[in-house]
RODOTI-435408 format. One record per residue (C-alpha): chain; x, y, z; residue in one letter. Coordinates in pm, whole numbers. Example, Ala and Ser with C-alpha at 12.3 -4.5 7.8 and 13.67 -1.06 7.14 Angstrom:
  mol       u       v       w  type
    A    1230    -450     780     a
    A    1367    -106     714     s
% end
This chain:
  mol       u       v       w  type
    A   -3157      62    -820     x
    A   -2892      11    -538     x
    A   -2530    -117    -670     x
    A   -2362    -386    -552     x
    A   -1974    -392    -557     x
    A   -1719    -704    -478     x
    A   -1402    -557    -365     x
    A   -1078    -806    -356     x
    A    -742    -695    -191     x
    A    -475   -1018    -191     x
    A    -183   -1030      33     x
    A     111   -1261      64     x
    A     -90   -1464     322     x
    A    -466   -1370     289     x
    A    -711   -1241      57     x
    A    -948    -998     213     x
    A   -1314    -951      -1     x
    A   -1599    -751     111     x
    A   -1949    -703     -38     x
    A   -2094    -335     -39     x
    A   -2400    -200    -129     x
    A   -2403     171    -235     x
    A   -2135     284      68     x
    A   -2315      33     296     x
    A   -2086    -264     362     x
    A   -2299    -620     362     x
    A   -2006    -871     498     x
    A   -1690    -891     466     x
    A   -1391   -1195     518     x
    A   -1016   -1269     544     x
    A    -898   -1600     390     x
    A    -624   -1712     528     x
    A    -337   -1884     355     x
    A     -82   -2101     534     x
    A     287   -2145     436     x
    A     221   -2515     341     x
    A     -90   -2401     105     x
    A     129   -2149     -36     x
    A     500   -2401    -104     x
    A     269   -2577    -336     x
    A     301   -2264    -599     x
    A     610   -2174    -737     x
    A     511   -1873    -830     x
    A     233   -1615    -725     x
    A      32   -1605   -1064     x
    A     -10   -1984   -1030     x
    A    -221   -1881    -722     x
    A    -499   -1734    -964     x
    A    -746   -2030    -934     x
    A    -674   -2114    -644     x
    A    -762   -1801    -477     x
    A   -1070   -1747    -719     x
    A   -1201   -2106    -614     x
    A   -1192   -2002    -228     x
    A   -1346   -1645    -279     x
    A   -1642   -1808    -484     x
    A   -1719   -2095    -203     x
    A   -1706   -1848      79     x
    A   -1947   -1640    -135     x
    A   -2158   -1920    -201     x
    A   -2123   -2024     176     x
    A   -2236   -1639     210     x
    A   -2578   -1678      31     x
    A   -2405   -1415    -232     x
    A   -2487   -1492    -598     x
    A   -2268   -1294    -862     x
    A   -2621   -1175   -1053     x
    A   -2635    -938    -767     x
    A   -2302    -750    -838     x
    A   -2246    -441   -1027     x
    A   -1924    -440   -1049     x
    A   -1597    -627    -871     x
    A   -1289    -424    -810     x
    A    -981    -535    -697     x
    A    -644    -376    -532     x
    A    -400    -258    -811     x
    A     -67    -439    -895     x
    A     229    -355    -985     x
    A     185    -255   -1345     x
    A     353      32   -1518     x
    A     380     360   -1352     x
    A      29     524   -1416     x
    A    -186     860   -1288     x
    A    -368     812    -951     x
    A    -719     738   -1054     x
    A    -983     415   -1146     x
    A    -882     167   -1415     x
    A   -1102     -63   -1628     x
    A    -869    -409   -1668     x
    A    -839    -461   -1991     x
    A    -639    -753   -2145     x
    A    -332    -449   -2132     x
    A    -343    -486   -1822     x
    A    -418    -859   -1773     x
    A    -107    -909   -1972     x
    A     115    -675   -1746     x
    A     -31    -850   -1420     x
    A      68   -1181   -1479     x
    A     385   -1102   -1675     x
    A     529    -809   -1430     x
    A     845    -816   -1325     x
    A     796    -752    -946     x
    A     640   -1062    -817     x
    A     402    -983    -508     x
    A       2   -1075    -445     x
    A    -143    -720    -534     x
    A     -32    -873    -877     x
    A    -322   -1121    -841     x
    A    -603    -813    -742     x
    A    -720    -713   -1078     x
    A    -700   -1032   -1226     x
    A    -917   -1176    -987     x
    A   -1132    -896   -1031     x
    A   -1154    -948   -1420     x
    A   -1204   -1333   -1382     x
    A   -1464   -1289   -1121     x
    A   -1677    -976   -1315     x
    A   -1639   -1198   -1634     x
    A   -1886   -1489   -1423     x
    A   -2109   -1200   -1313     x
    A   -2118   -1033   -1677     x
    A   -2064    -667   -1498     x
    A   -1731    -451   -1521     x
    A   -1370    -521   -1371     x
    A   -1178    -211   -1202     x
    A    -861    -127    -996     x
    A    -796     201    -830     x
    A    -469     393    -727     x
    A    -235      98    -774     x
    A      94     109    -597     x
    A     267     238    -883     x
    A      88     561    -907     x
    A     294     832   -1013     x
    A     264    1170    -996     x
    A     601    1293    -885     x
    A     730    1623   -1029     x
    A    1096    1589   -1238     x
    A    1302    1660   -1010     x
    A    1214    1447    -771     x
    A    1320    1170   -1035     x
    A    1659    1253   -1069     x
    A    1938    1094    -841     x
    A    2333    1113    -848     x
    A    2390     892   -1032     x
    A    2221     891   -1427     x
    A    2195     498   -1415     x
    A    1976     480   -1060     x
    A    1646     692   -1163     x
    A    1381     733    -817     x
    A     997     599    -902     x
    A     791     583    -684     x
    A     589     220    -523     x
    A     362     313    -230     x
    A      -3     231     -57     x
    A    -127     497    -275     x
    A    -486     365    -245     x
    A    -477     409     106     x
    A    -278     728      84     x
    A    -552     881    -159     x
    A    -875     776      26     x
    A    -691     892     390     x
    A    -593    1217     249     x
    A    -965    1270     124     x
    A   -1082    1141     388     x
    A    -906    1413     609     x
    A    -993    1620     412     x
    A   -1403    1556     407     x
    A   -1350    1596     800     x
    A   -1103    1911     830     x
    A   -1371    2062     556     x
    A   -1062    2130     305     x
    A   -1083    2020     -81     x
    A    -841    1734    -118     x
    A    -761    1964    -499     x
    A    -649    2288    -295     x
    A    -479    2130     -37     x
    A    -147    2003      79     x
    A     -75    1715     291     x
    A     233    1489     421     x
    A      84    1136     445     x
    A     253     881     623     x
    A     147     492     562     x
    A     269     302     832     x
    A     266    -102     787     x
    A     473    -382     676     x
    A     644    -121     440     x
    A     645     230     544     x
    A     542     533     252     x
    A     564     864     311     x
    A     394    1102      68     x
    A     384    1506     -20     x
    A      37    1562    -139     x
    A     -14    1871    -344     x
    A    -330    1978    -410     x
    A    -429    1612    -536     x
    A    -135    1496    -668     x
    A     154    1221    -500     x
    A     463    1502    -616     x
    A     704    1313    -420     x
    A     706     959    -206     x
    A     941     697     -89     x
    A     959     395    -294     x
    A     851     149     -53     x
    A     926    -201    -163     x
    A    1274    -144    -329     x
    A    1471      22     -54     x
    A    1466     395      40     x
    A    1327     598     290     x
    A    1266     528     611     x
    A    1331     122     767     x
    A    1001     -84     842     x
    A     900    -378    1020     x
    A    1042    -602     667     x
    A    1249    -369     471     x
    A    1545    -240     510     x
    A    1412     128     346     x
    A    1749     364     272     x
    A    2142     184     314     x
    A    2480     372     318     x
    A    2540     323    -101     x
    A    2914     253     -13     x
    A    2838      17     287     x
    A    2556    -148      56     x
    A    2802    -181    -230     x
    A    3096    -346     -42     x
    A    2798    -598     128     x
    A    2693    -677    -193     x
    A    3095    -764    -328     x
    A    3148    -962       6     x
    A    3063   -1293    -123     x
    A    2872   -1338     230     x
    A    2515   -1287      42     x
    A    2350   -1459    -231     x
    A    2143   -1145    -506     x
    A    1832   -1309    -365     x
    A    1934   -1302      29     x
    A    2027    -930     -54     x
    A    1719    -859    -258     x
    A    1499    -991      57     x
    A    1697    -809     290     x
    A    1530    -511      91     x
    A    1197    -614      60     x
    A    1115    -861     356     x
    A    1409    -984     589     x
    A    1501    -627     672     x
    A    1414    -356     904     x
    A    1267    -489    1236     x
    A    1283    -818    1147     x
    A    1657    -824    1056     x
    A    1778    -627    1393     x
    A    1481    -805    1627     x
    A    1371   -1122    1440     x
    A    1008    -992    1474     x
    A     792    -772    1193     x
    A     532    -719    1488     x
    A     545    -359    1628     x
    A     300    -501    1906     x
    A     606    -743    1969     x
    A     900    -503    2047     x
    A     695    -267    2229     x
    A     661    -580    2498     x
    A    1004    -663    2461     x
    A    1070    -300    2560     x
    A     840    -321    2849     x
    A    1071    -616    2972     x
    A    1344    -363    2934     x
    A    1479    -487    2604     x
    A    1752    -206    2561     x
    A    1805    -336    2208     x
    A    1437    -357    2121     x
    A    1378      52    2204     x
    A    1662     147    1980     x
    A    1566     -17    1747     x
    A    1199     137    1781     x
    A    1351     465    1798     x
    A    1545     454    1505     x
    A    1235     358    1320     x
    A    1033     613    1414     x
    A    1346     874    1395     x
    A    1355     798    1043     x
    A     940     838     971     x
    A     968    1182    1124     x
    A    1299    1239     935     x
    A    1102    1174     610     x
    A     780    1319     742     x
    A     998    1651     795     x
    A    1158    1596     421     x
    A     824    1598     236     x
    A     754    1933     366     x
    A    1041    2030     104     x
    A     832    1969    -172     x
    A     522    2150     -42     x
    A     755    2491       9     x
    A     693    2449     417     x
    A     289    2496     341     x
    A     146    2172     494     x
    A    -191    2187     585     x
    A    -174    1844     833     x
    A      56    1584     852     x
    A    -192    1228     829     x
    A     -72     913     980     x
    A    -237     640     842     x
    A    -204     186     840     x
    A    -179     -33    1127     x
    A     124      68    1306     x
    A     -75     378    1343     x
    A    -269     186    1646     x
    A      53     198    1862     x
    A      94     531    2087     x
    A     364     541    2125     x
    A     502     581    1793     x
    A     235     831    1706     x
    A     372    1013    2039     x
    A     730     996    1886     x
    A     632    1145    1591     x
    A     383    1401    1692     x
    A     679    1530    1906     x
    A     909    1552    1612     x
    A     693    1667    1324     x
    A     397    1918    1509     x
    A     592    2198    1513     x
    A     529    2164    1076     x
    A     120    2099    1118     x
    A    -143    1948    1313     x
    A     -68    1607    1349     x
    A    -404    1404    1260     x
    A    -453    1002    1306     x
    A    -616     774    1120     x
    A    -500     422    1211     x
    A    -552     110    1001     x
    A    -578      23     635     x
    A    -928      87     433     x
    A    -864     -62     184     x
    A   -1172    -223     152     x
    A   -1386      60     198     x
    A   -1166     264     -62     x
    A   -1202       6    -323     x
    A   -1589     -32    -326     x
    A   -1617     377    -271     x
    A   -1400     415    -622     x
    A   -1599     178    -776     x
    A   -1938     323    -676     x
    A   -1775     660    -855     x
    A   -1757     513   -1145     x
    A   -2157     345   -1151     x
    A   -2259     626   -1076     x
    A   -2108     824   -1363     x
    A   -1944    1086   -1087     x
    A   -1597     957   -1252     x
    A   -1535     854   -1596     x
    A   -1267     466   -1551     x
    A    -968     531   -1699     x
    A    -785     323   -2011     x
    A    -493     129   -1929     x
    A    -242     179   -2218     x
% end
């Protein structure tokens, strides 16, 4: 018997769902959403059905019947801070997803997931959500008692490019240590000792280094006198954070691919700005090696931005003189999603219970 996994991974403006069998991907689709599909929701759970009913036609429209699947798995949301690692949903964690208090689309993965494996009577999972957390103590504690650091990253991709590495170097992801750097929309950058996220950027909420739509670490004092100016609304600040920032706030763009032509038209502005992103990825590639003691094995740069070689030439020139500098561009999500799943059929890896 071959098994037959449904993996779902929503974003703000798509949903992306592949069909595997065993490690052997069947299809796979993006469903696009436009910004006048979207304004009709007022919020992102209200999307549920919605998004359910157009993954089921374009199944349907895909000769795919849910008797086939074995299980459906979908990309984790932003839950309470849990171990790396593959989760059955569970109404815990149905509860948490549609009543969490950082609203974003990953939100809608494992409930699709449940709502979905519920139709084809087989088992609902998520794997490495963002809020994996594995940090050590210290790494917790800030200046000020009040402000505490936790950690939100693409640890699914993280995880499964680290291992991935890994498989290829022929290292044990267990016994070794790794600085991973997820380059996309938001920008994590990750210590990995021997299997374990001990330290990472929280990438959605404002610290490390600036990507192309957040605004990653601010001056505190030059942050807190912005925020007393009366010139910004909470919410105008809050998206400055989390999508109106970096690139997008300096160059009006979140396209990498964009200010590298601007640059090539001799956009002075756009290859500061460039630089000062990738400055600040090597300048927290270079800070993770703190928590490995200076014993990095290879420094893994991972995601879409990860394409561009220029940036990878940037940072390979600031960071090799730490470890081999290794590239593995694009997000896998996909792939990583379906391969924890088939883990779990296979009895390899017990799931995990969401508390």
């Amino acid at each position: 018997m071959s098994y037959r996994i449904l993996a779902i991974n929503p974003g703000s403006t798509s949903t992306k769902v592949a069909l595997y069998e065993e490690e052997r991907p069947l299809f796979d689709f993006t469903l696009r959403h436009t910004t006048a599909e979207l304004a009709r929701f007022t919020d992102i759970i209200q999307q549920l059905d919605w998004r359910r009913g157009l993954i089921l036609d374009a199944l349907r429209e895909r000769g795919c019947s849910l008797n086939e699947l074995s299980a459906v798995i979908g990309r984790g949301g932003l839950i309470r801070p849990v171990p790396g690692g593959v989760y059955e949903v569970n109404s815990r964690m149905r509860y948490d997803l549609r009543n969490a208090k950082m609203k974003h689309a990953c939100n809608l993965g494992g409930l699709l997931a449940a709502q979905i494996a519920h139709m084809a009577r087989v088992k609902a999972y998520i794997a490495d959500p963002p809020v994996v957390d594995e940090m050590d103590d210290v790494a917790r504690i800030t200046g000020m008692p009040m402000c505490t650091r936790y950690p939100i990253s693409h640890a699914l991709n993280q995880k499964a490019t680290a291992r991935l590495h890994c498989k290829r170097a022929g290292l044990v992801y267990e016994e070794s240590n790794l600085i991973v750097a997820h380059m996309g929309g938001g920008i994590s950058v990750a210590a990995h000792r021997k299997g374990r996220i001990v330290d990472v950027n929280n990438a959605l909420d404002g610290d490390g280094p600036f990507a192309p739509d957040r605004a990653g670490g601010i001056p505190s004092s030059d942050l807190i006198k912005t925020c007393f100016s009366g010139k910004y609304t909470e919410a105008e600040l809050l998206r400055f954070v989390s999508s109106q920032g970096g690139l997008v706030a300096h160059l009006g763009t979140n396209s990498v691919m964009q200010a590298m032509e601007r640059i090539a038209q001799g956009d002075e502005r756009a290859r500061k700005v460039m630089d000062a992103m990738c400055y600040n990825i090597a300048k927290q590639i270079c800070a993770m090696a703190a928590p490995l003691s200076g014993q990095v094995d290879a420094i893994v740069l991972t995601g879409g931005i990860a394409f561009n070689e220029p940036v990878v030439e940037y940072i390979r020139a600031h960071c090799s003189f730490l470890a081999p500098v290794t590239v593995y561009p694009g997000e896998n999500e996909l792939e990583s999603l379906a391969l924890n799943a088939l883990v779990v059929l296979r009895g390899i890896v017990d799931p995990k219970t969401y508390y």
